[in-house]
N, CA, C and O atoms as a GROMACS GRO file, in nm:
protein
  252
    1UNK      N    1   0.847   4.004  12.743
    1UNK     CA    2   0.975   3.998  12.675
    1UNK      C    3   0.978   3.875  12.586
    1UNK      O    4   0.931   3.766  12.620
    2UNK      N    5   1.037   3.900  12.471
    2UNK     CA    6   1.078   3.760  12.356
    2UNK      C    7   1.183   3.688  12.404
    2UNK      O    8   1.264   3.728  12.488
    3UNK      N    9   1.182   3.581  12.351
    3UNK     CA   10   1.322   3.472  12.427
    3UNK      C   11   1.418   3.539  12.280
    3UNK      O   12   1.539   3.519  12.284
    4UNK      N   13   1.369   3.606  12.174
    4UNK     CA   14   1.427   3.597  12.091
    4UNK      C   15   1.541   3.723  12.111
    4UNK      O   16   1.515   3.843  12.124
    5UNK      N   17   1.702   3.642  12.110
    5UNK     CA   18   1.813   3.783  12.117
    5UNK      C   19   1.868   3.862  12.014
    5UNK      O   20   1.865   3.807  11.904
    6UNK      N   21   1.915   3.967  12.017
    6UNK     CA   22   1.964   4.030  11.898
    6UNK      C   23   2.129   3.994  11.895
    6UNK      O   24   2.216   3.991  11.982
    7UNK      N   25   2.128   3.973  11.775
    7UNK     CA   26   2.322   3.934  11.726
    7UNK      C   27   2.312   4.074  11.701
    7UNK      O   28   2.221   4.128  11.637
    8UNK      N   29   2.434   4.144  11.766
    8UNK     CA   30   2.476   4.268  11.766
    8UNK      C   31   2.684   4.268  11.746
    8UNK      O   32   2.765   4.190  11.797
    9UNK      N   33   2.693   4.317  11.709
    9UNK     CA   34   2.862   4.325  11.713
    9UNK      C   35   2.882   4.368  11.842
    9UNK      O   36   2.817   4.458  11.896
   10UNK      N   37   2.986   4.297  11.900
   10UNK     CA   38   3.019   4.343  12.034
   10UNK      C   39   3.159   4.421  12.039
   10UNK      O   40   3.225   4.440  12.141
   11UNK      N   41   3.200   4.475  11.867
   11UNK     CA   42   3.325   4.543  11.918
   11UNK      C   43   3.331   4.722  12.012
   11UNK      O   44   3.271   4.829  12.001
   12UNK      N   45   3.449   4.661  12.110
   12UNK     CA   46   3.503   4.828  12.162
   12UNK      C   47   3.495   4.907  12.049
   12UNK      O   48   3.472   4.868  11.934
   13UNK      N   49   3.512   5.004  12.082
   13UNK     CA   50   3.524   5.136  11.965
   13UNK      C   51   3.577   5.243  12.065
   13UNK      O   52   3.516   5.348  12.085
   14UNK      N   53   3.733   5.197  12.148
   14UNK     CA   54   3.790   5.274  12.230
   14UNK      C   55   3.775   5.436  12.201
   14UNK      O   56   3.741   5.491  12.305
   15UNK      N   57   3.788   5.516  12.108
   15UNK     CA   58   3.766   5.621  12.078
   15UNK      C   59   3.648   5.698  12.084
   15UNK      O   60   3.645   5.818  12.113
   16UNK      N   61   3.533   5.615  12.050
   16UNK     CA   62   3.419   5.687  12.042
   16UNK      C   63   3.354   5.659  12.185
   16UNK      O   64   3.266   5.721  12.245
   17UNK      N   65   3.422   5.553  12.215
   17UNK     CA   66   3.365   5.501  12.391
   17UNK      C   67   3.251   5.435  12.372
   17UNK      O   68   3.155   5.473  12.439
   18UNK      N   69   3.232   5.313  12.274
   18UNK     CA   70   3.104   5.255  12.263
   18UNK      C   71   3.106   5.136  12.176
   18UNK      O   72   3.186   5.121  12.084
   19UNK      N   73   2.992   5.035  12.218
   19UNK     CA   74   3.012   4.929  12.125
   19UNK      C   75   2.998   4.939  11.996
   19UNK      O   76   2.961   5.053  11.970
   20UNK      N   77   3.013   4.853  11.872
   20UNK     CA   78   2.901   4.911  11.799
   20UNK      C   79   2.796   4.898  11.764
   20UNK      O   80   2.721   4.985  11.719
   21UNK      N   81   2.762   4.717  11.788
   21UNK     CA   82   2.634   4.704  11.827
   21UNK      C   83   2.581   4.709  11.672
   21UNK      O   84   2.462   4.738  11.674
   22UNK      N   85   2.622   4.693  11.552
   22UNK     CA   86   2.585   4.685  11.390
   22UNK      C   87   2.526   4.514  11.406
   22UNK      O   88   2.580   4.426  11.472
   23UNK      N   89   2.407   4.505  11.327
   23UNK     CA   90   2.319   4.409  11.350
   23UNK      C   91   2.335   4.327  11.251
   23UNK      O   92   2.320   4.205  11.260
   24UNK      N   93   2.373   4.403  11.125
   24UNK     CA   94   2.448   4.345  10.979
   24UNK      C   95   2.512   4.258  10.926
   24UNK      O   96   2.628   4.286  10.894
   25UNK      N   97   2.465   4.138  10.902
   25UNK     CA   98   2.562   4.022  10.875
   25UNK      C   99   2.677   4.048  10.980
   25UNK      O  100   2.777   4.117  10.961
   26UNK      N  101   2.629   3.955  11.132
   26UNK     CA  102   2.744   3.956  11.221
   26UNK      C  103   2.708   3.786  11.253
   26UNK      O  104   2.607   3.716  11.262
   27UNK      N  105   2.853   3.770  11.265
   27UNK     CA  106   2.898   3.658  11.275
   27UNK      C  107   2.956   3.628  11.441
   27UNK      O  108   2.985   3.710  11.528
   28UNK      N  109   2.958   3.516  11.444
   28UNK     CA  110   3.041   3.451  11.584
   28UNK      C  111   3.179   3.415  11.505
   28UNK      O  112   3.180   3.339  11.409
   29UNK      N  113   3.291   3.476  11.555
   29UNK     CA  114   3.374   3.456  11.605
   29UNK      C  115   3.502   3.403  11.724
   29UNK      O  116   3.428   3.336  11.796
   30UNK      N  117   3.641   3.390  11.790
   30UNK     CA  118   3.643   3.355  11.910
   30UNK      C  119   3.626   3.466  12.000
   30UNK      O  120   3.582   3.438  12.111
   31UNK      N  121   3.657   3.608  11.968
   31UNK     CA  122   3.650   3.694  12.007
   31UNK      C  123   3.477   3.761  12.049
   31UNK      O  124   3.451   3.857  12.122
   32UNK      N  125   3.396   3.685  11.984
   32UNK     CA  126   3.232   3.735  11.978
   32UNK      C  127   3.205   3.757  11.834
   32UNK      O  128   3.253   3.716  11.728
   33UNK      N  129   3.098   3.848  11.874
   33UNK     CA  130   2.974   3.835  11.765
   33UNK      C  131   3.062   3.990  11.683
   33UNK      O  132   3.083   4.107  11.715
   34UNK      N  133   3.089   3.908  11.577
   34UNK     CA  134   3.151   4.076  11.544
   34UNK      C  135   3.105   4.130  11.368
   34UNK      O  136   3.122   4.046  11.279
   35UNK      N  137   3.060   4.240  11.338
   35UNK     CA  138   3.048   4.284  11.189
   35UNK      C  139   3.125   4.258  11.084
   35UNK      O  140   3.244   4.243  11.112
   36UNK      N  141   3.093   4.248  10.955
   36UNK     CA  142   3.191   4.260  10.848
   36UNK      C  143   3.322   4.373  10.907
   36UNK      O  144   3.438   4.334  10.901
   37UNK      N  145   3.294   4.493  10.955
   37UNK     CA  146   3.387   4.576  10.948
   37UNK      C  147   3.462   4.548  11.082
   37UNK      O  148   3.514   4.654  11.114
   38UNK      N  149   3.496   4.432  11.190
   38UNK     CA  150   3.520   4.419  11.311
   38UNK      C  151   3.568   4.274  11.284
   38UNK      O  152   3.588   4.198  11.379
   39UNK      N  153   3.581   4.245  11.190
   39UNK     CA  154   3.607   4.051  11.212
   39UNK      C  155   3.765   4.046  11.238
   39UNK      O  156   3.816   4.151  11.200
   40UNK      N  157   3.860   3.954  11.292
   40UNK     CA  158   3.975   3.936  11.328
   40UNK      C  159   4.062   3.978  11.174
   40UNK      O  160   4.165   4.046  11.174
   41UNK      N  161   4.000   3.926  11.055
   41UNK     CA  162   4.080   3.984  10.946
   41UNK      C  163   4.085   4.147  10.910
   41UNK      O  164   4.177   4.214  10.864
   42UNK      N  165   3.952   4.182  10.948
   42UNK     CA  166   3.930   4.352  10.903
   42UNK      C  167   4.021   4.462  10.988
   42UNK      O  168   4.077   4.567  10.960
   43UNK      N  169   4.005   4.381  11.104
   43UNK     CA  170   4.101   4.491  11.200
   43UNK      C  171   4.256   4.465  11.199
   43UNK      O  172   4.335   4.518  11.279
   44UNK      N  173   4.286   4.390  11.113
   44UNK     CA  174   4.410   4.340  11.038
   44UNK      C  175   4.463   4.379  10.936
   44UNK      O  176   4.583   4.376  10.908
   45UNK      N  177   4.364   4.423  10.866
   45UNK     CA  178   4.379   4.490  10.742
   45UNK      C  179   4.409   4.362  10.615
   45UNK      O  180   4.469   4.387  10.510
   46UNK      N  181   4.360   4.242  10.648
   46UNK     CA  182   4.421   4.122  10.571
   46UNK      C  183   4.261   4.092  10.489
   46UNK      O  184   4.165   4.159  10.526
   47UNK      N  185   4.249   4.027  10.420
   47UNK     CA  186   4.139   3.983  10.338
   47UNK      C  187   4.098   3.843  10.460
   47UNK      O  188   4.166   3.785  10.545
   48UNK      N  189   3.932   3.827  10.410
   48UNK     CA  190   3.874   3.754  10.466
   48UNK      C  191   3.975   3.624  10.418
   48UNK      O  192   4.063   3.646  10.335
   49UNK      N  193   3.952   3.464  10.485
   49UNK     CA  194   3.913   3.363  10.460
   49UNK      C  195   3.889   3.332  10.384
   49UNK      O  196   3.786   3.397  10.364
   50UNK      N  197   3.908   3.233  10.255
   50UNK     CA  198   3.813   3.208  10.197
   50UNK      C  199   3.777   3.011  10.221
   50UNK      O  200   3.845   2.911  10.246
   51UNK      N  201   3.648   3.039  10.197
   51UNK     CA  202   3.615   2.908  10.237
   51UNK      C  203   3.688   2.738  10.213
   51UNK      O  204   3.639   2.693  10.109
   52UNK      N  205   3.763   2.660  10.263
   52UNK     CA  206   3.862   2.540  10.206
   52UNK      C  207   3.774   2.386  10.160
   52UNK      O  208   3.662   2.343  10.186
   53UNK      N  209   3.851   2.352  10.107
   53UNK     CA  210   3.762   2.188  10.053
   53UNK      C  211   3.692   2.147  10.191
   53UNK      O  212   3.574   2.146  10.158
   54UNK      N  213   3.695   2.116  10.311
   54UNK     CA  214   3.667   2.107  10.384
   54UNK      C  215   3.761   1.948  10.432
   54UNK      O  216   3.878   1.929  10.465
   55UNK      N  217   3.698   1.899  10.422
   55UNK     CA  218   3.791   1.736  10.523
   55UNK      C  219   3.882   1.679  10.442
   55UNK      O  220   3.820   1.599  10.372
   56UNK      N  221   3.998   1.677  10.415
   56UNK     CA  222   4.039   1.603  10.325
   56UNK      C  223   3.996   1.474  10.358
   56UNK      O  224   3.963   1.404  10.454
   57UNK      N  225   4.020   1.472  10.157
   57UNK     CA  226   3.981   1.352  10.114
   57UNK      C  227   4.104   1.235  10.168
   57UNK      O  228   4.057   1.129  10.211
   58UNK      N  229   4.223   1.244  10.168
   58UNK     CA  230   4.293   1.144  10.231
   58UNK      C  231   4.268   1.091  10.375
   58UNK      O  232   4.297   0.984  10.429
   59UNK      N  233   4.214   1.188  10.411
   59UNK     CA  234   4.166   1.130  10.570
   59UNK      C  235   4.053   1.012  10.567
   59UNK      O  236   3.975   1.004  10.472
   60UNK      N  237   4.046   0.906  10.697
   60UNK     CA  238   3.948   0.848  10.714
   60UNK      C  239   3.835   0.951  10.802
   60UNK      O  240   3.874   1.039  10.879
   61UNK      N  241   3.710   0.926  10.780
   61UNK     CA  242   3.602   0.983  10.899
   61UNK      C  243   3.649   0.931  10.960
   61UNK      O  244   3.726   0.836  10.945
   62UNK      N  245   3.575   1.040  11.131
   62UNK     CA  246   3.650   1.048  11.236
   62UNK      C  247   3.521   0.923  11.283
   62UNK      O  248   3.431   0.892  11.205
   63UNK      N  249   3.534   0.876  11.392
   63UNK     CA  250   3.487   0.751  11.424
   63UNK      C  251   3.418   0.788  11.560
   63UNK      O  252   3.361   0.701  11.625
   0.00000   0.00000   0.00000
């Protein structure tokens, strides 16, 4: 066996009775490892995120 794991989407798919397990640009989330079509925004129906300045600049680094 490989130490190496597969990132798989871990969403339910109550209906079909199965994960889905799409290997496709999946991401960690808080919920898990979930697909473009499974991320907390998609099953929302809201647009992704988009990426922010990151730290403001008025702040000092954290120490």
């Amino acid at each position: 066996m490989s130490d190496e794991t597969i990132r798989e989407c871990g969403h339910w798919d109550g209906t079909a009775r199965r994960l889905c397990r799409d290997v496709d640009g999946v991401r960690l989330y808080a919920t898990g490892l979930r697909c473009a079509r499974h991320t907390p925004a998609a099953l929302t129906h809201r647009p992704e995120p988009q990426p922010g300045p990151g730290w403001p600049a008025h702040r000092k680094e954290a120490a």
